[in-house]
PDB file as gemmi writes it, atoms N, CA and C in Angstrom:
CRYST1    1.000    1.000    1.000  90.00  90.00  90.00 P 1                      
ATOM      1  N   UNK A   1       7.544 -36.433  12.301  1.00  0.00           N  
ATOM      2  CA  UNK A   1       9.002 -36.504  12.327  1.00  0.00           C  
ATOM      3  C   UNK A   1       9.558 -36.789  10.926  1.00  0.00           C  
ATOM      4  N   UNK A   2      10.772 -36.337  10.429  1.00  0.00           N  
ATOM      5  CA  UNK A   2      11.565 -36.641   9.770  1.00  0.00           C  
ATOM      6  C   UNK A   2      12.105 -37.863   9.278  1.00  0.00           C  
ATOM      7  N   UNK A   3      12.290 -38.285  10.310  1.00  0.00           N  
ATOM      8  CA  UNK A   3      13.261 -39.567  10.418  1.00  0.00           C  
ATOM      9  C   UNK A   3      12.993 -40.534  11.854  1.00  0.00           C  
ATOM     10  N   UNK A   4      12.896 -42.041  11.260  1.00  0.00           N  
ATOM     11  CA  UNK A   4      12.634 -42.747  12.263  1.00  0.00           C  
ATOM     12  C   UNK A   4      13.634 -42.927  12.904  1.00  0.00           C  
ATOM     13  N   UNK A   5      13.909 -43.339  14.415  1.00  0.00           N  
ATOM     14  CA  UNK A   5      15.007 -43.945  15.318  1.00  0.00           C  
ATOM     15  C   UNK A   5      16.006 -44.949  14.388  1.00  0.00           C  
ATOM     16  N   UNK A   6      16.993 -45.163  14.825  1.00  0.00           N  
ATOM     17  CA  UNK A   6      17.807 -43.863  15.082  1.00  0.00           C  
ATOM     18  C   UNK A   6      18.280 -43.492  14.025  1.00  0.00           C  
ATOM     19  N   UNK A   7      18.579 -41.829  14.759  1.00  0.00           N  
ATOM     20  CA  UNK A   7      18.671 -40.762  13.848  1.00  0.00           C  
ATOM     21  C   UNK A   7      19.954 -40.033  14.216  1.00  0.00           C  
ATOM     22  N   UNK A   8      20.664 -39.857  12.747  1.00  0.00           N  
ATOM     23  CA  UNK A   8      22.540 -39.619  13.137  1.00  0.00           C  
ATOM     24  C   UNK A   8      22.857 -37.972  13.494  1.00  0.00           C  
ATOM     25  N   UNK A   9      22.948 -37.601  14.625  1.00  0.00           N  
ATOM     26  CA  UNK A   9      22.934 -36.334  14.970  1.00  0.00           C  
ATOM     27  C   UNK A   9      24.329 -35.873  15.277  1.00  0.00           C  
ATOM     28  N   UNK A  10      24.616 -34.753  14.665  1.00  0.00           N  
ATOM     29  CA  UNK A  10      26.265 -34.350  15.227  1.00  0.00           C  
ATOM     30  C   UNK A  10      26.567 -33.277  14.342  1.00  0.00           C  
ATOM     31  N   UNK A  11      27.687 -32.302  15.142  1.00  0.00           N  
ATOM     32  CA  UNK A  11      28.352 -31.142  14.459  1.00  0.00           C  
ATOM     33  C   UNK A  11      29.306 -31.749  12.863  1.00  0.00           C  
ATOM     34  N   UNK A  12      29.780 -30.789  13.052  1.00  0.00           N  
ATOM     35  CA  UNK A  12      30.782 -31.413  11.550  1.00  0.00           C  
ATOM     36  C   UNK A  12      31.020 -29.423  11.081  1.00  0.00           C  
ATOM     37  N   UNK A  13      32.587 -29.488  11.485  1.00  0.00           N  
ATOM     38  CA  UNK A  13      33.448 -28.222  11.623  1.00  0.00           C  
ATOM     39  C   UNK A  13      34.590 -28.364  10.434  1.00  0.00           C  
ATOM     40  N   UNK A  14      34.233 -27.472   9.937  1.00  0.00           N  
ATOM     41  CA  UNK A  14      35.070 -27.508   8.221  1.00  0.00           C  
ATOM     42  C   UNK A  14      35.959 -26.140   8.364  1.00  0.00           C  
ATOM     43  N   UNK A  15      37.301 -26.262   8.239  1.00  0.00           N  
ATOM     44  CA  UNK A  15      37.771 -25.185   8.017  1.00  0.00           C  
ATOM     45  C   UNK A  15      38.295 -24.897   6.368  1.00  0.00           C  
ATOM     46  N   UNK A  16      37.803 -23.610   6.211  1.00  0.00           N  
ATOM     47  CA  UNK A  16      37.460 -23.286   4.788  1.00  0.00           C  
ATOM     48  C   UNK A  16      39.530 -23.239   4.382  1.00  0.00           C  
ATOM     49  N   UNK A  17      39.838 -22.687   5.266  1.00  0.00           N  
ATOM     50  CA  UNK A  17      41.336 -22.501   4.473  1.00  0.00           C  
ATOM     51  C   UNK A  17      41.927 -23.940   4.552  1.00  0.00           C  
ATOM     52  N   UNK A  18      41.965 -24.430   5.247  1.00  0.00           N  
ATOM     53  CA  UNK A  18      42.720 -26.241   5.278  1.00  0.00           C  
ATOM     54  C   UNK A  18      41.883 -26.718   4.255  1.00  0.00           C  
ATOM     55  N   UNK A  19      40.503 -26.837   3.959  1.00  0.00           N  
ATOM     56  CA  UNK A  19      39.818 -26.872   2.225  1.00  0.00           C  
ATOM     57  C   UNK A  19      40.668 -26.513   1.166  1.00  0.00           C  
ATOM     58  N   UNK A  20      40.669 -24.765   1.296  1.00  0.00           N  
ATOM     59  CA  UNK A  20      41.605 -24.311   0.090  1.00  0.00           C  
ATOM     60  C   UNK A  20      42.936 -24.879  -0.071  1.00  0.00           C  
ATOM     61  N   UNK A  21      43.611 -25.093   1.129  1.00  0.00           N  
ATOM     62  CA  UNK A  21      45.203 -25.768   1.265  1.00  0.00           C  
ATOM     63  C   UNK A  21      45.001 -27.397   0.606  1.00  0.00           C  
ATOM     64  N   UNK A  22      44.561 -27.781   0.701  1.00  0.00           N  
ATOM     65  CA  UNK A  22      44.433 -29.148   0.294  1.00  0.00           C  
ATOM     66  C   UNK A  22      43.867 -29.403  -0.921  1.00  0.00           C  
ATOM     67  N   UNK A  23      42.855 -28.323  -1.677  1.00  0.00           N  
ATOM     68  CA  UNK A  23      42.746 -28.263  -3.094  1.00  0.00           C  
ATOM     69  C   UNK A  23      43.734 -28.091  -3.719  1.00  0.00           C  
ATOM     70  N   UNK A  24      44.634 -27.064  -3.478  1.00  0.00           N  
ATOM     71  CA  UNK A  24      45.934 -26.756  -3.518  1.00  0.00           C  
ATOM     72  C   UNK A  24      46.799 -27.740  -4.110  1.00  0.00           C  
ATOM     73  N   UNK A  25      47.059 -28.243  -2.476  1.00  0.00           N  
ATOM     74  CA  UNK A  25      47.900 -29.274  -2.255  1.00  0.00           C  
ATOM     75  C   UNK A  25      48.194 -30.708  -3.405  1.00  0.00           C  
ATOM     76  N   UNK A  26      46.623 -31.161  -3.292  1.00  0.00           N  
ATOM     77  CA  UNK A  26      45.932 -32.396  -4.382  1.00  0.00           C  
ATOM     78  C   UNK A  26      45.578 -32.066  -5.691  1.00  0.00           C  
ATOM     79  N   UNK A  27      45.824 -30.452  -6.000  1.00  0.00           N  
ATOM     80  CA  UNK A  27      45.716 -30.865  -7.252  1.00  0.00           C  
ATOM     81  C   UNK A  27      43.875 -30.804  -7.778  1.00  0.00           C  
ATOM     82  N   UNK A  28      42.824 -30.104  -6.779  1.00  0.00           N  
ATOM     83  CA  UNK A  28      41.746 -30.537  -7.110  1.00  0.00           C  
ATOM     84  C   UNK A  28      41.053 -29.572  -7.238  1.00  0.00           C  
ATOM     85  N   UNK A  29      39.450 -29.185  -7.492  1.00  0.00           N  
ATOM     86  CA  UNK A  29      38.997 -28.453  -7.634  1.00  0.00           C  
ATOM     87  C   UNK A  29      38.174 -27.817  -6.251  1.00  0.00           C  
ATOM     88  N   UNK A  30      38.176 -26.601  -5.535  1.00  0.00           N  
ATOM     89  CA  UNK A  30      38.061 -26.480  -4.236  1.00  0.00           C  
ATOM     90  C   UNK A  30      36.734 -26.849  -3.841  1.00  0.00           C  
ATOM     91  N   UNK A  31      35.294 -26.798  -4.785  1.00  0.00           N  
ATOM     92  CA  UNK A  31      34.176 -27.418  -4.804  1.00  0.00           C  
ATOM     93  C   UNK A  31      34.644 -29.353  -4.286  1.00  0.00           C  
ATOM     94  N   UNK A  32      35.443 -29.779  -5.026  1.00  0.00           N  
ATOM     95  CA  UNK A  32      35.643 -31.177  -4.783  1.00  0.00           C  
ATOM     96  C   UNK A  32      36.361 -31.499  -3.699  1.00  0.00           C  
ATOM     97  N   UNK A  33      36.809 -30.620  -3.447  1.00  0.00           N  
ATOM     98  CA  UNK A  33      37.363 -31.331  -1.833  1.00  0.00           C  
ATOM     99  C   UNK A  33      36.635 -30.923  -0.625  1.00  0.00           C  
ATOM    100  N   UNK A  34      35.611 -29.785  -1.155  1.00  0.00           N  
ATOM    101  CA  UNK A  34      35.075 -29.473   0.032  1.00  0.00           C  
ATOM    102  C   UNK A  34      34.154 -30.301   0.308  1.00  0.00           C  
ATOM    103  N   UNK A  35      33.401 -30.881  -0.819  1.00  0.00           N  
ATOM    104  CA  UNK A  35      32.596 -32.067  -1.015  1.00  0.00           C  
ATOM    105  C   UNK A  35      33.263 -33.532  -0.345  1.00  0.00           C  
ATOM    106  N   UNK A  36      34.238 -33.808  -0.826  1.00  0.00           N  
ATOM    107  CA  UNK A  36      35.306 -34.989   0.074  1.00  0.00           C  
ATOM    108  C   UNK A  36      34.802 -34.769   1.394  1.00  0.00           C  
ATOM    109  N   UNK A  37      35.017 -33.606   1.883  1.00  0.00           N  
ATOM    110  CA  UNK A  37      35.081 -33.147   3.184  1.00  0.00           C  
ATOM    111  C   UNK A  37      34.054 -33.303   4.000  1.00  0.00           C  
ATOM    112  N   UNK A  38      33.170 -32.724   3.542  1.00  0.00           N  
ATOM    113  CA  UNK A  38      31.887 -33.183   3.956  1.00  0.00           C  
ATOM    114  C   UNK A  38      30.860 -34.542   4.120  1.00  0.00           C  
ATOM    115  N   UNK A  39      31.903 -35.052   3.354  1.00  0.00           N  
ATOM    116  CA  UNK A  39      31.160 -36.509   2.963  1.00  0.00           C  
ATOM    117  C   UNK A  39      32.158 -37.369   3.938  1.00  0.00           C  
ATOM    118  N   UNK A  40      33.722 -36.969   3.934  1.00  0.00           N  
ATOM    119  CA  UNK A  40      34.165 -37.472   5.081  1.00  0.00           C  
ATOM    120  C   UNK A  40      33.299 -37.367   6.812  1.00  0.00           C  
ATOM    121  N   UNK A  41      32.927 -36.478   7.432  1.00  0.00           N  
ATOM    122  CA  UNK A  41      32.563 -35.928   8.393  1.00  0.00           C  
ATOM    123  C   UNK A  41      31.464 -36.555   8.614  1.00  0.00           C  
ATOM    124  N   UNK A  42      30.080 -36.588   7.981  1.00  0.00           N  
ATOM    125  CA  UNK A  42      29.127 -37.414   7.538  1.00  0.00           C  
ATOM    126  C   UNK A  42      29.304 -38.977   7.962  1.00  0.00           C  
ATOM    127  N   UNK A  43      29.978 -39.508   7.199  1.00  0.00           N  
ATOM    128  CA  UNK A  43      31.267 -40.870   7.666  1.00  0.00           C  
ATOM    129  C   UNK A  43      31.456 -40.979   8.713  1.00  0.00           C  
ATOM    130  N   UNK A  44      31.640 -40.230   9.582  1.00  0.00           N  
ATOM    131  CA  UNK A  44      32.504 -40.435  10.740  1.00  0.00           C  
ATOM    132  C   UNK A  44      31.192 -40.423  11.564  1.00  0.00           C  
ATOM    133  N   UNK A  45      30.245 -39.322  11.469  1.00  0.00           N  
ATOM    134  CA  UNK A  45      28.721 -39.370  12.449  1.00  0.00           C  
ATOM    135  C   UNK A  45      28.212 -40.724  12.124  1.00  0.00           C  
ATOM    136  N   UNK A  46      28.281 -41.368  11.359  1.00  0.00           N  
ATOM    137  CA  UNK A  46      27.780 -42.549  11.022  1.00  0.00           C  
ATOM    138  C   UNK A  46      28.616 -43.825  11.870  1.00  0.00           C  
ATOM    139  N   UNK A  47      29.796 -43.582  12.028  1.00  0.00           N  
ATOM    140  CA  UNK A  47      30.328 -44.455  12.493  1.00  0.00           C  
ATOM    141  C   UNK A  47      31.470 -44.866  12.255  1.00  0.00           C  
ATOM    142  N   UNK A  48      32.085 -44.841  11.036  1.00  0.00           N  
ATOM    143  CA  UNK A  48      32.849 -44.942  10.256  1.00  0.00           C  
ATOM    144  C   UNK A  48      34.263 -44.275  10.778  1.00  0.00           C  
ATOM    145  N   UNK A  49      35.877 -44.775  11.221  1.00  0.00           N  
ATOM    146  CA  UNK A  49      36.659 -44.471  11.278  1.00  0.00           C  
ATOM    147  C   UNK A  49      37.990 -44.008  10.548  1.00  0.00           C  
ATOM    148  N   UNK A  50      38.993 -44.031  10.941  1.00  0.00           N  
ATOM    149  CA  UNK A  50      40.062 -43.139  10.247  1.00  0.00           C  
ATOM    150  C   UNK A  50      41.637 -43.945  10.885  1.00  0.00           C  
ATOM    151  N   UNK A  51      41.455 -44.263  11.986  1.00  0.00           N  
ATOM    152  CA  UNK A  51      42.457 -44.624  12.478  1.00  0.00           C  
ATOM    153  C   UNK A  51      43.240 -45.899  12.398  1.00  0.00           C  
ATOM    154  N   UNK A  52      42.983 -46.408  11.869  1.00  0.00           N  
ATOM    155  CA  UNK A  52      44.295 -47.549  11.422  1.00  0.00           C  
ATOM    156  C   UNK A  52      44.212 -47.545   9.535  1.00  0.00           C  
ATOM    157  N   UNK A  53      45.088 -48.258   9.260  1.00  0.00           N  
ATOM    158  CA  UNK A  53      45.316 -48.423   7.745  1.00  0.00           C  
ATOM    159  C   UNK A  53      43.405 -49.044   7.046  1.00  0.00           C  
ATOM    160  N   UNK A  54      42.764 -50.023   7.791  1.00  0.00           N  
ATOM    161  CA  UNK A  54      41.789 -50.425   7.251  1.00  0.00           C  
ATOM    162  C   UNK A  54      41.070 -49.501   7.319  1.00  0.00           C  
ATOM    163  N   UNK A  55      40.469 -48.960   8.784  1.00  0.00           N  
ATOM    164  CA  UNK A  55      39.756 -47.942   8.714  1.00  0.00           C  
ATOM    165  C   UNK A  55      39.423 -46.794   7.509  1.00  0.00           C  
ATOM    166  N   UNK A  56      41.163 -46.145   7.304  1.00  0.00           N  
ATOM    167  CA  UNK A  56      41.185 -45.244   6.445  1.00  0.00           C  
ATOM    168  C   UNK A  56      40.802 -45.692   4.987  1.00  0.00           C  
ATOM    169  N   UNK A  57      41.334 -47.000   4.424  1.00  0.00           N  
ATOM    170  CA  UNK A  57      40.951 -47.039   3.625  1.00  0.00           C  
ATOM    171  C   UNK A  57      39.572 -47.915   2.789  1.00  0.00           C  
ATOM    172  N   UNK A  58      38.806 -47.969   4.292  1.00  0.00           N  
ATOM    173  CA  UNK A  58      37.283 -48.104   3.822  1.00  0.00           C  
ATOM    174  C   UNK A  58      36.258 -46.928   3.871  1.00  0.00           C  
ATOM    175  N   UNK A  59      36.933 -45.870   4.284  1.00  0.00           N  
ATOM    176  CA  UNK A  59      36.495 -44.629   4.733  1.00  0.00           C  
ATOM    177  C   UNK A  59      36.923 -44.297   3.297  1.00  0.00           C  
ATOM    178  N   UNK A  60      37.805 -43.963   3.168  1.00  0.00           N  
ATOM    179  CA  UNK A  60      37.828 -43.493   1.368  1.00  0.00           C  
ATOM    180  C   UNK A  60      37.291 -44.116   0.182  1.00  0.00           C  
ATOM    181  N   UNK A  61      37.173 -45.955   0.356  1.00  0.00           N  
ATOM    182  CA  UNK A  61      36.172 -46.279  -0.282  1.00  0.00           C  
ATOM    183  C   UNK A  61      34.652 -45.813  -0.387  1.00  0.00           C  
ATOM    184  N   UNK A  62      34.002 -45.568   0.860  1.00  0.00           N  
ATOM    185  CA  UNK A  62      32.760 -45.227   1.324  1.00  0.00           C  
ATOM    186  C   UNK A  62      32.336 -43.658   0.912  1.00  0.00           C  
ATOM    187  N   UNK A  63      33.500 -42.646   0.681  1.00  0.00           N  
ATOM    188  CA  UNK A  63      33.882 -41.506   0.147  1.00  0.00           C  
ATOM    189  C   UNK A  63      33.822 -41.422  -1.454  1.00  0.00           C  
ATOM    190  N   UNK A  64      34.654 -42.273  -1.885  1.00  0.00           N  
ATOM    191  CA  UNK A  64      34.169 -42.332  -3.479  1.00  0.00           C  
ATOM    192  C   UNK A  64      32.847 -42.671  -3.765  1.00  0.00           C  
ATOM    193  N   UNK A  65      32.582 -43.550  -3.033  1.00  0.00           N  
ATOM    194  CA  UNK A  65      30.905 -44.214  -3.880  1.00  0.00           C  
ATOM    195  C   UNK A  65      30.088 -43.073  -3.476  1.00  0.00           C  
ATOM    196  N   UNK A  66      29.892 -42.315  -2.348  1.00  0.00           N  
ATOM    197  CA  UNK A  66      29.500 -40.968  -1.964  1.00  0.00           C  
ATOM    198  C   UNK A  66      29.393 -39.739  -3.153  1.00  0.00           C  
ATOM    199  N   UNK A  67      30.474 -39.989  -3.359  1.00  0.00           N  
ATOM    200  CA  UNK A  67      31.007 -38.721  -4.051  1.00  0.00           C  
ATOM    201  C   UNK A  67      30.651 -38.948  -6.061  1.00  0.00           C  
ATOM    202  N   UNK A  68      30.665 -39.966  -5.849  1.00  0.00           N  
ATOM    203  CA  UNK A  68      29.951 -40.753  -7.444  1.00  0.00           C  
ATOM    204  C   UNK A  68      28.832 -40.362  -7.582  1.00  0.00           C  
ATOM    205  N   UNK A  69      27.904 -40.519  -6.821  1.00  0.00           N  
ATOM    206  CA  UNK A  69      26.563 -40.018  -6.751  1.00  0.00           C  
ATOM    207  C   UNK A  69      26.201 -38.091  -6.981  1.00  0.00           C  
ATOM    208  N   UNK A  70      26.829 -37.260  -6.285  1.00  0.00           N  
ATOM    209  CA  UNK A  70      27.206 -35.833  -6.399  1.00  0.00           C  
ATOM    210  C   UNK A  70      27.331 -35.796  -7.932  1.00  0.00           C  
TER     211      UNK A  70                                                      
END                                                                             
């Protein structure tokens, strides 16, 4: 096996134009947000939420240090 118990299993559905719209949008490079993106989604199979003010913004903390590494 790969990976010992437990092991984080799940889809993760990216739409390429809401990518491009939001590179757009932010100002960023479309490689870098698609990367955000992915690393968001990742986040979320892990456990990690979105829905209140803390949530979101430990989820974007957890996103930068992610994305530092890349």
């Amino acid at each position: 096996p790969y990976a010992e118990l437990p092991v984080v299993e799940g889809d993760i559905f990216i739409s390429i134009e809401r990518v491009k719209e939001n590179a757009e949008k932010f100002k960023v490079p479309f490689l870098k947000e698609l990367q955000r993106v992915m690393v968001h989604g990742v986040l979320h199979l892990c456990g990690y939420g979105d829905k209140t003010v803390e949530e979101a913004k430990l989820i974007r903390q957890k996103e930068n240090e992610a994305l530092a590494i890349l």
